[in-house]
HTML snippet that shows the backbone in 3Dmol.js (N, CA, C, O; Angstrom):
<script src="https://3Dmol.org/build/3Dmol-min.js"></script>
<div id="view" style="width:600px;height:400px;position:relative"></div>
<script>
const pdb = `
ATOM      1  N   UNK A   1     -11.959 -16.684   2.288  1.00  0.00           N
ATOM      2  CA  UNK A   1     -11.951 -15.761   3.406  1.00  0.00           C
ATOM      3  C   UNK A   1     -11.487 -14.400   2.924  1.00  0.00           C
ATOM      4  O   UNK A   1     -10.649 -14.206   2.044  1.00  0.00           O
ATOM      5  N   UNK A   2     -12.219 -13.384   3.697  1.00  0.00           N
ATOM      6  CA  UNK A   2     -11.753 -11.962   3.213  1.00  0.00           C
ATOM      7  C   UNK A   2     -11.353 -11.319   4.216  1.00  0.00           C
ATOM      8  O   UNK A   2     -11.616 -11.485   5.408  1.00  0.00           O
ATOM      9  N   UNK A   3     -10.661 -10.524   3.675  1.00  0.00           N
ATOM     10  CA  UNK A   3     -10.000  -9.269   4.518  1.00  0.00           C
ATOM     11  C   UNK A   3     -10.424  -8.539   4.956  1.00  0.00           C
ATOM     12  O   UNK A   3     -10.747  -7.833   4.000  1.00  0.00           O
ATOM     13  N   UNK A   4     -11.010  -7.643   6.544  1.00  0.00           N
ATOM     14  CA  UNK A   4     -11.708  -6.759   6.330  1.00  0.00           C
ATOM     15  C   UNK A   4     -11.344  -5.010   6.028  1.00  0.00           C
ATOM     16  O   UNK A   4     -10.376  -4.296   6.289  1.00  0.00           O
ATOM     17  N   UNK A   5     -12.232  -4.859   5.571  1.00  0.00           N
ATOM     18  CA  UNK A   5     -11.442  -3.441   4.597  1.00  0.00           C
ATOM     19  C   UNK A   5     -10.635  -2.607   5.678  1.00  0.00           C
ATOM     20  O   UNK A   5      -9.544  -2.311   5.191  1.00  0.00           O
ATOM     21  N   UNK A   6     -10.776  -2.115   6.984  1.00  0.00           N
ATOM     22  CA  UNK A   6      -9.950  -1.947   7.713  1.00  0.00           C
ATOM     23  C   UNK A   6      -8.384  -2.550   7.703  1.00  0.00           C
ATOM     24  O   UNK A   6      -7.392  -1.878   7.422  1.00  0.00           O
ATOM     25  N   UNK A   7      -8.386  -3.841   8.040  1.00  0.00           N
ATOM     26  CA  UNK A   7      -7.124  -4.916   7.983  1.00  0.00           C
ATOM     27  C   UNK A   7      -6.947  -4.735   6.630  1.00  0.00           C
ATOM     28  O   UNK A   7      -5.761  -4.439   6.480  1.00  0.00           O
ATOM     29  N   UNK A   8      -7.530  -4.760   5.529  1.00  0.00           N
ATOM     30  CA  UNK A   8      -7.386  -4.661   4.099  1.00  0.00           C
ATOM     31  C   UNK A   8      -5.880  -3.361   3.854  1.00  0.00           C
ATOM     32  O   UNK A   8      -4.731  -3.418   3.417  1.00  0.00           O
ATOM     33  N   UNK A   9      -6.942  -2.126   4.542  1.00  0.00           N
ATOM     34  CA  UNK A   9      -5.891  -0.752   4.178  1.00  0.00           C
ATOM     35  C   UNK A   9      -4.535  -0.534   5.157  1.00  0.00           C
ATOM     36  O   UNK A   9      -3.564   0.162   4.860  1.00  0.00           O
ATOM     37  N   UNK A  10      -4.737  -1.390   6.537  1.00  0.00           N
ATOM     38  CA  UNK A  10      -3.405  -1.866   7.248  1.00  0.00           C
ATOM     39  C   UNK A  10      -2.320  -2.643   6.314  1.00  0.00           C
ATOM     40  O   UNK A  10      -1.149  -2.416   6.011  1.00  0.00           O
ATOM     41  N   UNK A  11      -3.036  -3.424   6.073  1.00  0.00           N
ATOM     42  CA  UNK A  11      -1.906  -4.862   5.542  1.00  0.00           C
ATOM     43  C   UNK A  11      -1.303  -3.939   3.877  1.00  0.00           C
ATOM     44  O   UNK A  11      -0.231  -4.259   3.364  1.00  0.00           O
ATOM     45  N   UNK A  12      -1.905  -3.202   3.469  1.00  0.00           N
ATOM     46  CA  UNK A  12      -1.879  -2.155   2.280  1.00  0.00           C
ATOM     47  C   UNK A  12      -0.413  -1.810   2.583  1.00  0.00           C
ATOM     48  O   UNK A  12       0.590  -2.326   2.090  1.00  0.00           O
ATOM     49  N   UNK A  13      -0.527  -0.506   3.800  1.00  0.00           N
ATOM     50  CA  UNK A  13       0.169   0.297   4.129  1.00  0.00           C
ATOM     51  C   UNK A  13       1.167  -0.466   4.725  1.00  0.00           C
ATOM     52  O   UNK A  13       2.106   0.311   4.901  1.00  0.00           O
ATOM     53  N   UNK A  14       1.490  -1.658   5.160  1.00  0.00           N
ATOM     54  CA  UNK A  14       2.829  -2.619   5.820  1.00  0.00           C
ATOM     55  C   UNK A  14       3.551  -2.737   4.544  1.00  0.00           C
ATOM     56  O   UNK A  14       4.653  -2.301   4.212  1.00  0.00           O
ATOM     57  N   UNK A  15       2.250  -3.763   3.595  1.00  0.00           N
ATOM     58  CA  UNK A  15       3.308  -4.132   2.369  1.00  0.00           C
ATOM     59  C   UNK A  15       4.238  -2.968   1.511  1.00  0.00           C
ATOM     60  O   UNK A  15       5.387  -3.233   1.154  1.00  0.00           O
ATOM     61  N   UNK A  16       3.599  -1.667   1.233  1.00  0.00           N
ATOM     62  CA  UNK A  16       3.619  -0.945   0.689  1.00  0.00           C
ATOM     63  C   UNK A  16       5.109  -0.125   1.542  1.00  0.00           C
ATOM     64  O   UNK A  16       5.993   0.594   1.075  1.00  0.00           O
ATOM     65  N   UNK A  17       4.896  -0.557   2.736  1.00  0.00           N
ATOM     66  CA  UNK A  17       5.985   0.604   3.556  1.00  0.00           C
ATOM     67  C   UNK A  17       7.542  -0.596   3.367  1.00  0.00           C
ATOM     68  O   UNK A  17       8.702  -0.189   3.308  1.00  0.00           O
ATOM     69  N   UNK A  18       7.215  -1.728   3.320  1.00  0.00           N
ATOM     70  CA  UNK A  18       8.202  -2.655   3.041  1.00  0.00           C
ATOM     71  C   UNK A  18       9.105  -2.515   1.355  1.00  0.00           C
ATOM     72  O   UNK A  18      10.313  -2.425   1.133  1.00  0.00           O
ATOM     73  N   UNK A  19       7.976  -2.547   0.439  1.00  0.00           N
ATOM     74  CA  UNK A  19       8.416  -2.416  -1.070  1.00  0.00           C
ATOM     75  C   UNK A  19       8.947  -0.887  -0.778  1.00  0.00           C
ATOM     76  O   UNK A  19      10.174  -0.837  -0.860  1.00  0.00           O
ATOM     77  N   UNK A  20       8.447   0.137  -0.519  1.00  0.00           N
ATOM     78  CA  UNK A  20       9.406   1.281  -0.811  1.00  0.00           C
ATOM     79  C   UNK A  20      10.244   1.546   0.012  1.00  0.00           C
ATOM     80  O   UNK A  20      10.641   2.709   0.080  1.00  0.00           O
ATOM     81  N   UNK A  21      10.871   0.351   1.059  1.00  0.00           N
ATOM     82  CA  UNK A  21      11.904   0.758   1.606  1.00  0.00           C
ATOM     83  C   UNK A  21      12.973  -0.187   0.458  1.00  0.00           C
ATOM     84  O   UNK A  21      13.647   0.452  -0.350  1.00  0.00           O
ATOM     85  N   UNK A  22      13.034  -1.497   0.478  1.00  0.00           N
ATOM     86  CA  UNK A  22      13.589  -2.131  -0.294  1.00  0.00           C
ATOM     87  C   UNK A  22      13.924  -1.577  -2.012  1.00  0.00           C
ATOM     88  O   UNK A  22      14.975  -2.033  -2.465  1.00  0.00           O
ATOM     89  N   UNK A  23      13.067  -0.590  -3.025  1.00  0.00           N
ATOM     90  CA  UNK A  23      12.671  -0.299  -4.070  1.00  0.00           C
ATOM     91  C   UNK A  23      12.872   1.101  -4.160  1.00  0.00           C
ATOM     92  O   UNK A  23      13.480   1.416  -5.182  1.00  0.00           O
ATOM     93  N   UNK A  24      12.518   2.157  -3.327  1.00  0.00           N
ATOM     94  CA  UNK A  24      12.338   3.778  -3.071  1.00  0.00           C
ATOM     95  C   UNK A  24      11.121   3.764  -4.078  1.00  0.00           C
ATOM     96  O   UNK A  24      10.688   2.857  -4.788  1.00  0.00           O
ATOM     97  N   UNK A  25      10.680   5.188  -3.887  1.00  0.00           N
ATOM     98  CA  UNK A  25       9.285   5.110  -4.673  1.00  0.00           C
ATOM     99  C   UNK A  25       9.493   5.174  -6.108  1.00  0.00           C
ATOM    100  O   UNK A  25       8.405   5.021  -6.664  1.00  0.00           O
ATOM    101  N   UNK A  26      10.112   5.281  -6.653  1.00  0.00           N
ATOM    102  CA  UNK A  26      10.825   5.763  -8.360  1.00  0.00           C
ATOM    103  C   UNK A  26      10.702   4.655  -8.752  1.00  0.00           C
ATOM    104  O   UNK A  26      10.141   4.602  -9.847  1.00  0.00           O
ATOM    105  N   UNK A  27      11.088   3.377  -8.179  1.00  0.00           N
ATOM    106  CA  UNK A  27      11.735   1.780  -8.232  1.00  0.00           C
ATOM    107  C   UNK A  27      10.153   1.432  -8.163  1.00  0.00           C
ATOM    108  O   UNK A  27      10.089   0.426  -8.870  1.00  0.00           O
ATOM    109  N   UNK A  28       9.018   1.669  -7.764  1.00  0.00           N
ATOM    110  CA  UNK A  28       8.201   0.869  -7.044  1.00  0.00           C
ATOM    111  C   UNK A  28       6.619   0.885  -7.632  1.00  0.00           C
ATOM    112  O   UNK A  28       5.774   1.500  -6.983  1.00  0.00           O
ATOM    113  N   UNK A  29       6.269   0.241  -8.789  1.00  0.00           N
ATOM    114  CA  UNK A  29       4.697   0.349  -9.362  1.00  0.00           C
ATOM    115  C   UNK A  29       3.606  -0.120  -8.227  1.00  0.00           C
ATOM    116  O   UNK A  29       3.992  -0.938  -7.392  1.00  0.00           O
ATOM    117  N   UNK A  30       2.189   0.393  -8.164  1.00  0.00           N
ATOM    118  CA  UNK A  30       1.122   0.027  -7.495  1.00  0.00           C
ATOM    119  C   UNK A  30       1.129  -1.300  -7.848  1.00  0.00           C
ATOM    120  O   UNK A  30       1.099  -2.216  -7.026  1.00  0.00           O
ATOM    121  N   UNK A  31       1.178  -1.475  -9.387  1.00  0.00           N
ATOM    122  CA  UNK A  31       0.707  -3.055  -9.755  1.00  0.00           C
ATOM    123  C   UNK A  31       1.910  -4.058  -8.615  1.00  0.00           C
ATOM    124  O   UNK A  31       1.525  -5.133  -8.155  1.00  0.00           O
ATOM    125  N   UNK A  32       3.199  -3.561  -8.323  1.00  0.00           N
ATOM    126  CA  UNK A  32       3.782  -4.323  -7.912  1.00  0.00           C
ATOM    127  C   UNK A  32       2.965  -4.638  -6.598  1.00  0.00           C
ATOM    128  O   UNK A  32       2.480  -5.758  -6.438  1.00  0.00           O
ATOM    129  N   UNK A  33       2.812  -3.606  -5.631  1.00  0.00           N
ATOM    130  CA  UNK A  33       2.159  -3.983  -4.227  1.00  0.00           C
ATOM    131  C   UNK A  33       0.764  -3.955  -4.579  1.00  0.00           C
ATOM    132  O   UNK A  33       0.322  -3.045  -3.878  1.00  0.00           O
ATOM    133  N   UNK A  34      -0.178  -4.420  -5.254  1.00  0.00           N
ATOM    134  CA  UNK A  34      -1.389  -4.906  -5.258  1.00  0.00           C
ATOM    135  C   UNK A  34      -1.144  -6.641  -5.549  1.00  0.00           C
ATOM    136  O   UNK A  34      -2.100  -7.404  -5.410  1.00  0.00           O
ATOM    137  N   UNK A  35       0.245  -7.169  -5.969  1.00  0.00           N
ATOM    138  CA  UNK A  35       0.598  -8.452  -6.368  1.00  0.00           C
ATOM    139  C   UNK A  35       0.911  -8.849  -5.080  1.00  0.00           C
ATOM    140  O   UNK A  35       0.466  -9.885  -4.585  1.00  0.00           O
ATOM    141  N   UNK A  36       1.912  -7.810  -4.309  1.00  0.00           N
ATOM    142  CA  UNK A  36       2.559  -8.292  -2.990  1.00  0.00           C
ATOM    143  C   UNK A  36       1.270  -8.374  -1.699  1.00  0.00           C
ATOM    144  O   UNK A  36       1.368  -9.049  -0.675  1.00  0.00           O
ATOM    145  N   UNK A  37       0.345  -7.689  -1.996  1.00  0.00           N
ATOM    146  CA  UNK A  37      -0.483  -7.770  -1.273  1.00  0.00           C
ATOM    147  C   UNK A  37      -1.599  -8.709  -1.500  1.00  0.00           C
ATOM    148  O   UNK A  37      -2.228  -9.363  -0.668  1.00  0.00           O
ATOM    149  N   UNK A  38      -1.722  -8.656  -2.744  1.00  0.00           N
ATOM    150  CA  UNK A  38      -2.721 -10.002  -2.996  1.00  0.00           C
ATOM    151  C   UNK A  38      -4.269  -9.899  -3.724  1.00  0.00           C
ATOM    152  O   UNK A  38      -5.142 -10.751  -3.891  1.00  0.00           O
ATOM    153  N   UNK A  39      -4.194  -8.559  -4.050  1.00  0.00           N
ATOM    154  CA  UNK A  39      -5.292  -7.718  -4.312  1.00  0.00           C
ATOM    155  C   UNK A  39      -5.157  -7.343  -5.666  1.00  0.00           C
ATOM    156  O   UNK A  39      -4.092  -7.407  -6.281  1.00  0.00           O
ATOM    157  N   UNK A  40      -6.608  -6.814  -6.301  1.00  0.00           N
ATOM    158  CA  UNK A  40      -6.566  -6.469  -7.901  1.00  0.00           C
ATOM    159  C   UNK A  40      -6.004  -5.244  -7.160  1.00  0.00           C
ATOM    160  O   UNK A  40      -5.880  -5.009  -5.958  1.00  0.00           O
ATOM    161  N   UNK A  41      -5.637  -4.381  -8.512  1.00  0.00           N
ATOM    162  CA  UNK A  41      -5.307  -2.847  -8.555  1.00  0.00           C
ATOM    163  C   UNK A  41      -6.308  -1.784  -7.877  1.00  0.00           C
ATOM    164  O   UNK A  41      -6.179  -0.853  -7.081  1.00  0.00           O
ATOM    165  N   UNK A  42      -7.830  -2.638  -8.892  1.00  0.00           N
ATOM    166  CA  UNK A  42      -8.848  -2.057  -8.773  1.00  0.00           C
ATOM    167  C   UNK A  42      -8.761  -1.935  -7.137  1.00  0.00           C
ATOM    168  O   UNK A  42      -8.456  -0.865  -6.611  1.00  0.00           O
ATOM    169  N   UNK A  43      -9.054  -3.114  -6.373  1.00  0.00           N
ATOM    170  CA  UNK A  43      -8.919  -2.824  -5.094  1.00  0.00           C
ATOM    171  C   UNK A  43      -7.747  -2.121  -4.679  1.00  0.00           C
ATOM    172  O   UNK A  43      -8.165  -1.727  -3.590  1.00  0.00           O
ATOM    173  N   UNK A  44      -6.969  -1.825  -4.732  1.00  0.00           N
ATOM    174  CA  UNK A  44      -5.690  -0.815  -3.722  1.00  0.00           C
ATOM    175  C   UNK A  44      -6.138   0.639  -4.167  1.00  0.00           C
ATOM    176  O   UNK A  44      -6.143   1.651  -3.466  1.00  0.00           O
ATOM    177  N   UNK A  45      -6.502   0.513  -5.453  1.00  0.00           N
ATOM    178  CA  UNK A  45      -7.093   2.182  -6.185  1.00  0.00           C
ATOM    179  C   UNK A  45      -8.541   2.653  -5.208  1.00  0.00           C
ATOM    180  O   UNK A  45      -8.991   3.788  -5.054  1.00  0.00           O
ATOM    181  N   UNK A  46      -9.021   1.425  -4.672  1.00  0.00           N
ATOM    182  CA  UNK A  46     -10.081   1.597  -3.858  1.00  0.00           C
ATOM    183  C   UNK A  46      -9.938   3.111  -2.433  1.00  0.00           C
ATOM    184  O   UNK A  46     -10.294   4.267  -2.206  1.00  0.00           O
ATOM    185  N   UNK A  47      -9.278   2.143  -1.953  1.00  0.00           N
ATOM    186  CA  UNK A  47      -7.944   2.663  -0.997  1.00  0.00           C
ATOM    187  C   UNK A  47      -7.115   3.617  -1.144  1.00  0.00           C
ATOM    188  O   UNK A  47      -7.157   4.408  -0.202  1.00  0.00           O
ATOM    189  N   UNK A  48      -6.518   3.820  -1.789  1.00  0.00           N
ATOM    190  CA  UNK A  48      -5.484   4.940  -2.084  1.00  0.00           C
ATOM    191  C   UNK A  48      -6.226   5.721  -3.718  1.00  0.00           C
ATOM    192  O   UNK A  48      -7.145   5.101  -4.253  1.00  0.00           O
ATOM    193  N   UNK A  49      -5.786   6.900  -4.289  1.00  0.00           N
ATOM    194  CA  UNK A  49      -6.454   7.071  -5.233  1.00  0.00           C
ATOM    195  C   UNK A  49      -4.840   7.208  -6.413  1.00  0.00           C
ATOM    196  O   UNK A  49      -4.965   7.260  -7.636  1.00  0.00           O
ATOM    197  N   UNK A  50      -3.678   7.237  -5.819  1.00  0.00           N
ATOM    198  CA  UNK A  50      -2.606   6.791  -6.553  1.00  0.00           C
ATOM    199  C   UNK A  50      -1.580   6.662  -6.025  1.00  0.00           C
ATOM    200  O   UNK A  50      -1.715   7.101  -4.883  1.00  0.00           O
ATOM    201  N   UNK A  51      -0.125   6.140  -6.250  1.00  0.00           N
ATOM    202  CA  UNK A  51       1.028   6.189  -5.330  1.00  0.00           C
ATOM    203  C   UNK A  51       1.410   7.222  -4.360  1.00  0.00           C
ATOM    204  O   UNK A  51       1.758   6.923  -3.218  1.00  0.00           O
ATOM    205  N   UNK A  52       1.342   8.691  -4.877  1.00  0.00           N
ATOM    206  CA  UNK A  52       1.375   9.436  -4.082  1.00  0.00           C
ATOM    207  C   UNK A  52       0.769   9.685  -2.654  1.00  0.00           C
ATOM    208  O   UNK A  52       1.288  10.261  -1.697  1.00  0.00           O
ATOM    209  N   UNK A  53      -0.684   8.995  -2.784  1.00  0.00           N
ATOM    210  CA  UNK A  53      -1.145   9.173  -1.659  1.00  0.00           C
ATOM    211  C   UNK A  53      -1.434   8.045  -1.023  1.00  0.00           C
ATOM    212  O   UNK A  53      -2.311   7.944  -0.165  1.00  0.00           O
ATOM    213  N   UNK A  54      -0.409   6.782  -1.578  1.00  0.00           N
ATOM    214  CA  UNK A  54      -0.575   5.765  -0.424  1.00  0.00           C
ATOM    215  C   UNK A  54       0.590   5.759   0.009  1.00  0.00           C
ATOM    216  O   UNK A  54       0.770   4.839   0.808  1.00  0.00           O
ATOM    217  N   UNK A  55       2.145   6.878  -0.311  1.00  0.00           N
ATOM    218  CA  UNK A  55       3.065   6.933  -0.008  1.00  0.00           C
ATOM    219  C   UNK A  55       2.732   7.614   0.811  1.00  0.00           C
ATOM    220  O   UNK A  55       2.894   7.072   1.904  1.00  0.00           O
ATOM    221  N   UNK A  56       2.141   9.017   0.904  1.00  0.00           N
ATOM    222  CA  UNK A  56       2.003  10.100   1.925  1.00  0.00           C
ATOM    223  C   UNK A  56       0.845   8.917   3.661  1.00  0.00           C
ATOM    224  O   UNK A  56       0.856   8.967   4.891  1.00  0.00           O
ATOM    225  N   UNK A  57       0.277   8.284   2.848  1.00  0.00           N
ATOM    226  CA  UNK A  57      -0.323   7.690   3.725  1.00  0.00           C
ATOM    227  C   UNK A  57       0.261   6.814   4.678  1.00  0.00           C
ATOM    228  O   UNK A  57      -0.088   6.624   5.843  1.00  0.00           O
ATOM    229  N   UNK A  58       1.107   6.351   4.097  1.00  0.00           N
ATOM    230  CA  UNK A  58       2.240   5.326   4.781  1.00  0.00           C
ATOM    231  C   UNK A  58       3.164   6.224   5.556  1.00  0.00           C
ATOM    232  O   UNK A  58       3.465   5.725   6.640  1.00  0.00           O
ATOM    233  N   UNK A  59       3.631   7.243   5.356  1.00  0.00           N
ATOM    234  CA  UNK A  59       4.504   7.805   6.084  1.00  0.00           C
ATOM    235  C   UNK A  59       3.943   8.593   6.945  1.00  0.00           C
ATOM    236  O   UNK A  59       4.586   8.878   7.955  1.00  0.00           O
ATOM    237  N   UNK A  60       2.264   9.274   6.706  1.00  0.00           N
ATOM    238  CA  UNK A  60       1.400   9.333   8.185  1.00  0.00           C
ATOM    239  C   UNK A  60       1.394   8.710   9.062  1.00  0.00           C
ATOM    240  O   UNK A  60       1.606   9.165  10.186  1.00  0.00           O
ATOM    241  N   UNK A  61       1.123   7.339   8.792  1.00  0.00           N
ATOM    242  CA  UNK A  61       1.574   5.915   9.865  1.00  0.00           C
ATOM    243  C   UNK A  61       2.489   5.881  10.175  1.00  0.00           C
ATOM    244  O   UNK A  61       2.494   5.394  11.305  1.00  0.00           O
ATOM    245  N   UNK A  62       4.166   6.309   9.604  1.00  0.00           N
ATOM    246  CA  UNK A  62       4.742   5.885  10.405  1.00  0.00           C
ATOM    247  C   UNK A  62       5.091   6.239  11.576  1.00  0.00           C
ATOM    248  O   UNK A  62       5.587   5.597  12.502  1.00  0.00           O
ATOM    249  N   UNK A  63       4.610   7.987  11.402  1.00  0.00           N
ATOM    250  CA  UNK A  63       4.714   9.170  12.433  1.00  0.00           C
ATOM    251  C   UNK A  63       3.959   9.212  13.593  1.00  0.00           C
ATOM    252  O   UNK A  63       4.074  10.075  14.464  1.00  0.00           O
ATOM    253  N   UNK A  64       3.028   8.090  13.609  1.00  0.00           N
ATOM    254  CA  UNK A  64       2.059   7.751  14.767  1.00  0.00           C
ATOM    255  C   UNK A  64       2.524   6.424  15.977  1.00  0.00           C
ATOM    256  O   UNK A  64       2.006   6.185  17.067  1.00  0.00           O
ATOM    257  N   UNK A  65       4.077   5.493  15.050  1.00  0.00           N
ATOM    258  CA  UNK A  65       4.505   4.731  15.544  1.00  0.00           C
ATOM    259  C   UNK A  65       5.684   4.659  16.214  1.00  0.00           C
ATOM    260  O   UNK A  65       6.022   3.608  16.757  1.00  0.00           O
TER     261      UNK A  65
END
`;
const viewer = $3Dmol.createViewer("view");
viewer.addModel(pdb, "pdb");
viewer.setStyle({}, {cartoon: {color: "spectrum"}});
viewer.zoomTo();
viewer.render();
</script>
């Protein structure tokens, strides 16, 4: 069963907002949350094009919640 790429870049941005609260971003590799999430790299690189902008992305979200 797959994820759909929507739910894919949600479930991204949860795991991702979880590891850099626990880690801060300094503490925190992509490879780690592409493991926590369940996904190759290749896929999260899909999605985001590097930490920076799945950090900035995550904290867009959180400003909407």
């Amino acid at each position: 069963m797959t994820i759909p790429e929507v739910g894919l870049r949600e479930q991204i941005l949860d795991t991702a907002k979880s590891l850099f609260m626990q880690q801060g971003y300094h503490g925190l590799a992509m490879r780690q949350i592409s493991e926590a999430v369940g996904v190759s790299k290749a896929a999260l690189y899909y999605h985001f094009k590097d930490k920076e902008e799945l950090f900035l992305a995550m904290a867009g979200n959180l400003k909407r919640h």
